[in-house]
C-alpha positions in Angstrom: -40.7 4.3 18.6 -39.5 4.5 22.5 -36.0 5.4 22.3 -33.5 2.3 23.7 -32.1 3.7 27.1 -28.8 1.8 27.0 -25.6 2.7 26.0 -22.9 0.9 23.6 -20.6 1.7 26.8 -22.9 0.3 29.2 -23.2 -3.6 26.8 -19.7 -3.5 26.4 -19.1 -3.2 30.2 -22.0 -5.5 31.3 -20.6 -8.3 29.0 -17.4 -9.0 29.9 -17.0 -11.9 27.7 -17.1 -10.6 23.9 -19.7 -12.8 21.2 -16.3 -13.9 19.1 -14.8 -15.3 22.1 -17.8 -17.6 22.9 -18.5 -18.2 19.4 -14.5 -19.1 18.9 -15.1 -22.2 21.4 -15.8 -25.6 21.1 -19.4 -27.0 21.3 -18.4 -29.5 24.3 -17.2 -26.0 25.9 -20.0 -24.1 25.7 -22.0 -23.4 28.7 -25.6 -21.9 29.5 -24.1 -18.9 30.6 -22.4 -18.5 27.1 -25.6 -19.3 25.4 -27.7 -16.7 27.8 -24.8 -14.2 26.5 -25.2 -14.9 22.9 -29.1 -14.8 23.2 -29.0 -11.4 24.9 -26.2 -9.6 23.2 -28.4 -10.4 19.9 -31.5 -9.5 21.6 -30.2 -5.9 22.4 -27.9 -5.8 19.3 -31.3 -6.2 17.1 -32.7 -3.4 18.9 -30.2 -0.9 18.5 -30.6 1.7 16.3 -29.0 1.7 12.9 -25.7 4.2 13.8 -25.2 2.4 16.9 -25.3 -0.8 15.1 -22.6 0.3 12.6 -20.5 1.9 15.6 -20.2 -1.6 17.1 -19.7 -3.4 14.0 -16.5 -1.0 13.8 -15.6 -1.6 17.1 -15.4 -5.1 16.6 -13.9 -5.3 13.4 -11.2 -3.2 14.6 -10.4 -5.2 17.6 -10.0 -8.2 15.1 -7.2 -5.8 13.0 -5.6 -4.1 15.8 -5.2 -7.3 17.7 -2.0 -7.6 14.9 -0.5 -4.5 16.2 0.0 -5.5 19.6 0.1 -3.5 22.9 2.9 -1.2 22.0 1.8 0.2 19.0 -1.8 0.5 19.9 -0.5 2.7 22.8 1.4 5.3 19.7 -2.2 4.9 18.2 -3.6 6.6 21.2 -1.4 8.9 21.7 -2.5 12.4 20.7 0.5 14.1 20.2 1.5 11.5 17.3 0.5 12.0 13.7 1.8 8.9 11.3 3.0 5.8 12.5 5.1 3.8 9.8 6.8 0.1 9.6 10.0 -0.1 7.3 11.6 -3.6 6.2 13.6 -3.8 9.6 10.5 -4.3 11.5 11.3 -1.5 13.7 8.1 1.1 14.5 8.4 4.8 13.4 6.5 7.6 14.2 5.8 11.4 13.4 5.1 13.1 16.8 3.7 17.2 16.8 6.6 19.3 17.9 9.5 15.9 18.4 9.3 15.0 14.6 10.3 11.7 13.4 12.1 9.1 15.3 12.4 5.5 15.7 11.1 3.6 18.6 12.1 0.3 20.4 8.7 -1.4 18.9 9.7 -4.3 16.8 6.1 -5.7 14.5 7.3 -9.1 13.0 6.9 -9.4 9.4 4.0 -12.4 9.6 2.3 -10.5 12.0 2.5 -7.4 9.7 1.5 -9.6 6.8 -1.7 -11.0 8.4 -2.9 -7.4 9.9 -2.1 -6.0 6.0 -4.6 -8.9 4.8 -7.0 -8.7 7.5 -7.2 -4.5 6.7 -7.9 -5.4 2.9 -10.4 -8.1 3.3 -12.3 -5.3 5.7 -12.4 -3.4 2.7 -13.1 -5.7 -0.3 -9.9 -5.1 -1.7 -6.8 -7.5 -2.4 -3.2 -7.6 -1.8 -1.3 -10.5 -3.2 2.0 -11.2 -4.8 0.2 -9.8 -8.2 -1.4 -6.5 -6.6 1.1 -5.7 -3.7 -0.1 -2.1 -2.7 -2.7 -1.5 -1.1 -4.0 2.0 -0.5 -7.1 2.1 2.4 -8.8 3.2 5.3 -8.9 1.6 8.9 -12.6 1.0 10.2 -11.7 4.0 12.9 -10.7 6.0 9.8 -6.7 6.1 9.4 -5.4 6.3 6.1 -2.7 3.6 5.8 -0.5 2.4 2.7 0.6 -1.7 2.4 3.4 -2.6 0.6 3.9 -6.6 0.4 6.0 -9.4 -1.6 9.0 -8.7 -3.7 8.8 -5.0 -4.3 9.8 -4.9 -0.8 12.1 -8.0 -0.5 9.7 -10.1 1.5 9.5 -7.4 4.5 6.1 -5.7 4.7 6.0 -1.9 4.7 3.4 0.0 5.7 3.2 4.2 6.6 -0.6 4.8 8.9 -1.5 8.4 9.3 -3.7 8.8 12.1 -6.8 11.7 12.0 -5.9 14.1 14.4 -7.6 13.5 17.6 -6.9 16.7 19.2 -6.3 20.4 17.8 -3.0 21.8 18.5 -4.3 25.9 18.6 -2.3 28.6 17.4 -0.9 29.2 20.6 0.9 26.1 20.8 2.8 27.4 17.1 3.9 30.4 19.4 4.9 28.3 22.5 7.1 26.3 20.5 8.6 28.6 18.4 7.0 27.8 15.6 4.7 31.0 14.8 5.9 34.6 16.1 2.7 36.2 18.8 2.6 39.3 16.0 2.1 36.7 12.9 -0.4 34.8 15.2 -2.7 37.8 15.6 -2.2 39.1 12.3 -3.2 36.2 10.9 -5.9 35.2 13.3 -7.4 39.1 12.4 -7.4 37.4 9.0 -9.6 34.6 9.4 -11.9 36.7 11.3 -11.8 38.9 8.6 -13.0 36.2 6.0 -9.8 35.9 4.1 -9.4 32.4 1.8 -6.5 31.0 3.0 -4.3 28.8 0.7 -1.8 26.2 3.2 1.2 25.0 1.0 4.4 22.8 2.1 5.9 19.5 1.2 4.6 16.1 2.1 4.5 15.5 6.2 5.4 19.2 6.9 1.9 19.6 9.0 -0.4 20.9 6.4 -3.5 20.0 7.6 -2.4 19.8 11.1 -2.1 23.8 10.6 -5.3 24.0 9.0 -6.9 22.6 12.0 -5.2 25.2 14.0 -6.9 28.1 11.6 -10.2 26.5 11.6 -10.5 26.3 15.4 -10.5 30.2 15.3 -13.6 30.2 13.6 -15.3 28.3 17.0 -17.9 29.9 18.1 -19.0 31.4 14.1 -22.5 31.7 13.0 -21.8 30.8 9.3 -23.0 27.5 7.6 -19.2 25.7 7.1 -18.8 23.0 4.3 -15.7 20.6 4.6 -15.0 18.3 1.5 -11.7 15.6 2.0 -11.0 12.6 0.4 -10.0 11.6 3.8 -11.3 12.6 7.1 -8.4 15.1 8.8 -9.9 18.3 9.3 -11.7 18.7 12.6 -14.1 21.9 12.7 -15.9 22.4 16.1 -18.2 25.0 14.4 -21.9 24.0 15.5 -22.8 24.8 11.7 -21.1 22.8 9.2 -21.8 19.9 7.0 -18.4 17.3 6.5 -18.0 15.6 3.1 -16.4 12.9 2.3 -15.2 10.7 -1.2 -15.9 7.7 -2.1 -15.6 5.1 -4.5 -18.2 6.4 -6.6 -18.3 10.3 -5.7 -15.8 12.6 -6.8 -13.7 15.9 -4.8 -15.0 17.6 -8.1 -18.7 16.0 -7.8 -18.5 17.1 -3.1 -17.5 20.6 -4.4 -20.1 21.3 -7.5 -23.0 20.0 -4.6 -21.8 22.1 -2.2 -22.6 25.6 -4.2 -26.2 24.3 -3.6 -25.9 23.8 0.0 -25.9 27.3 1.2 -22.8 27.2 2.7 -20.8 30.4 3.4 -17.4 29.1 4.1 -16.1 25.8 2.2 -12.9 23.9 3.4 -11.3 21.6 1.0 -8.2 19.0 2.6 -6.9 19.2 -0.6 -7.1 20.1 -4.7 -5.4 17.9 -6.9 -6.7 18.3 -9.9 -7.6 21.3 -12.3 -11.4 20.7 -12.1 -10.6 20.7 -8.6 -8.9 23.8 -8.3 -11.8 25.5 -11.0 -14.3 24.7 -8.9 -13.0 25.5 -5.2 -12.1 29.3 -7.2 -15.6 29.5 -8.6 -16.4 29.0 -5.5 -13.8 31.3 -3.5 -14.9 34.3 -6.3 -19.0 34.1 -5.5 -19.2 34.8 -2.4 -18.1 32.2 -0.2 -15.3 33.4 2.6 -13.0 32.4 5.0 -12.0 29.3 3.2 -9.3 26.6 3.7 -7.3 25.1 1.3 -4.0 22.3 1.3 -1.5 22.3 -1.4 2.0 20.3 -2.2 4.8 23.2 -2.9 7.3 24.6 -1.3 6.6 28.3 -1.2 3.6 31.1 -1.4 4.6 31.9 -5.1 5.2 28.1 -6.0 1.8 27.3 -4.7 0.2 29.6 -6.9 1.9 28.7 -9.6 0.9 25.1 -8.7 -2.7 26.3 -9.2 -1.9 27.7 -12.7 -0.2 24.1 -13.7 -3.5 23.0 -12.0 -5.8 24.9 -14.7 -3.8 24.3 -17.2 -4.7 20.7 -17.3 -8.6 21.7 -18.4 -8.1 25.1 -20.1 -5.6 26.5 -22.4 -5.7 30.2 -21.2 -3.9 30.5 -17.6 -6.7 31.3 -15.1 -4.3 34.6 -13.3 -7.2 37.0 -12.0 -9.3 34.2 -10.5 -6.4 32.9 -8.8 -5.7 36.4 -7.5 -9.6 37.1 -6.9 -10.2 34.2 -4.8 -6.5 33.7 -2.8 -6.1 36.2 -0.1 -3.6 34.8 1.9 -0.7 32.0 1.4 1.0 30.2 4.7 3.4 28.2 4.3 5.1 25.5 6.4 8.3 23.9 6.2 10.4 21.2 8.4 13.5 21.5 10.1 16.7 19.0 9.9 15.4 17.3 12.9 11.5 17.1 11.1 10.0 19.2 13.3 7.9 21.6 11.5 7.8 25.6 11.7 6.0 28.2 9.9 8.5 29.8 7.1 6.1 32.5 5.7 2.1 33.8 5.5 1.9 36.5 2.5 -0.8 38.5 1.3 -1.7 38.0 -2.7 -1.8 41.6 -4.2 -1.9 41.0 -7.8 0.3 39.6 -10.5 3.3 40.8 -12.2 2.9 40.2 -16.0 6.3 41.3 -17.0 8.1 39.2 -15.0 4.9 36.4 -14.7 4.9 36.0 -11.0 2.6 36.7 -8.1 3.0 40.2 -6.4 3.2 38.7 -2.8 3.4 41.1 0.5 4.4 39.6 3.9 1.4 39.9 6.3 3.5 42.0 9.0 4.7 44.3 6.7 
């Protein structure tokens, strides 16, 4: 088949009217240019390959949502330097920007207009939210994760917390610019990653987990190894040429992405997260046969604490705690914490050496020692 020599940039700007807008008016009101519009937006729409159908059908389903938010808070969406955007019962707009923290803006979203975009996001996904299910836990069509909170649980306000995928990778650097990462820790620990350690990212919620993830992985640009990245939601960005990027569904498991990825010849495998024991089993089985330089997120407040997370982890499927492939397959453990003004920092990157049976915790060495 000859391949279309158009692009979905060069339709949109061509047209300047979109389909919904002539379709949104009244017959008496429709022209022949409208109809010579319609007839050859559909004529090059049924062209189109199938990807570039399904790009557009985004596009336009998120012009329909976003055309809720309104100009302000499309521009935070945009703006690269911001991570989570969130509405509290006020009405007033607060965001999560890299290296400012959290503050609240001068953005006010009414609570009908709220409402409506909440509705519009679940009917894009086949879900509901009513008075009887009022949470609703989803994806944008361009990705973000966002949480709804409707009806009386909130006292009539809508509540909602967006967290954007990054767009852009804040590098290693940028931690030592802003005093968030000392220049000997950064090259200690980018030596690491070269080296092929497993890395194990721990801190509490919103404390830039997978923000400093993506500032590990992007020292692996330029590697020759075959990279496998398994989320439940899309965050990690890898701009390896060779990798493969997995992603849950409603019918596929983290546990089901991580037992097909031992038979994809991978050599490095990046997980967002492990929640579960089978989760954490499986990323270790993996970690311990070969696989290196691996990433991994979890929810604790310190290197020992995160192990010990893992443990409570393994616990949950077996009855005999899981030490020495904990300590096999864990090289190093960063962790990140936030400030009193939210602004994250690094607090501490230590290197696993064994375990400590006597006292039952994790012999831990700091990586500049």
């Amino acid at each position: 088949m000859e391949a279309i020599k158009i692009s979905i940039e060069e339709i949109e700007e061509k047209n300047k009217k979109t389909k919904m807008e002539v379709l949104e008016k009244s017959p008496d009101d429709i022209g022949l240019e409208d109809l010579s519009y319609i007839t050859t937006y559909d004529s090059i729409f049924s062209k189109l390959p199938y990807r570039y159908k399904q790009i557009i059908k985004v596009r336009e389903d998120s012009e329909v949502i976003f055309s809720q938010f309104g100009k302000d808070i499309m521009t935070l969406l945009r703006d690269k330097n911001i991570n989570e955007i969130n509405l509290n019962q006020d009405g007033f707009i607060r965001v999560d920007m890299f290296g400012k923290g959290k503050f609240k803006t001068d953005i006010i979203l009414e609570a009908d207009k709220a409402e409506n975009m909440i509705k519009l996001i679940a009917d894009y996904n086949h879900a509901i939210i009513s008075e009887e299910a009022p949470i609703l836990s989803t994806n944008l069509p361009t990705g973000e994760r966002i949480e709804c909170l409707i009806g009386d649980i909130v006292k009539g306000q809508p509540v909602f917390s967006l967290r954007k995928r990054p767009s852009r990778i804040f590098p290693l650097t940028d931690y030592v610019n802003t005093g968030k990462l000392s220049e000997t820790y950064k090259k200690k620990l980018v030596e690491e990653i070269h080296n092929g350690a497993n890395i194990l990212i721990a801190g509490g919620v919103g404390t830039g987990k997978t923000t400093l993830a993506n500032a590990c992985i992007n020292e692996l640009k330029g590697t020759k190894k075959r990279i496998i990245i398994i989320e439940d939601t899309p965050e990690i960005i890898c701009d390896c040429d060779n990798k493969v990027e997995l992603t849950t569904s409603k019918y596929v498991k983290l546990s089901d992405l991580l037992k097909t990825s031992m038979r994809l010849d991978g050599d490095t495998v990046i997980v967002g997260e492990s929640r579960t024991g089978e989760e954490v089993d499986i990323l270790l089985k993996i970690w311990n046969s070969g696989s290196k330089g691996g990433f991994n997120t979890i929810h604790a407040d310190d290197s020992q604490s995160a192990l010990k997370k893992m443990e409570q982890y393994m616990l949950s499927i077996t009855s005999v705690p899981q030490i020495e492939e904990i300590v096999q397959a864990v090289n190093i453990v960063i962790t990140v914490k936030k400030k009193m003004d939210s602004s994250n920092y690094v607090s501490e990157i230590m290197r696993v050496k064994g375990y400590d049976y006597k006292n039952k915790k994790y012999i831990l060495e700091n990586l500049i020692d």
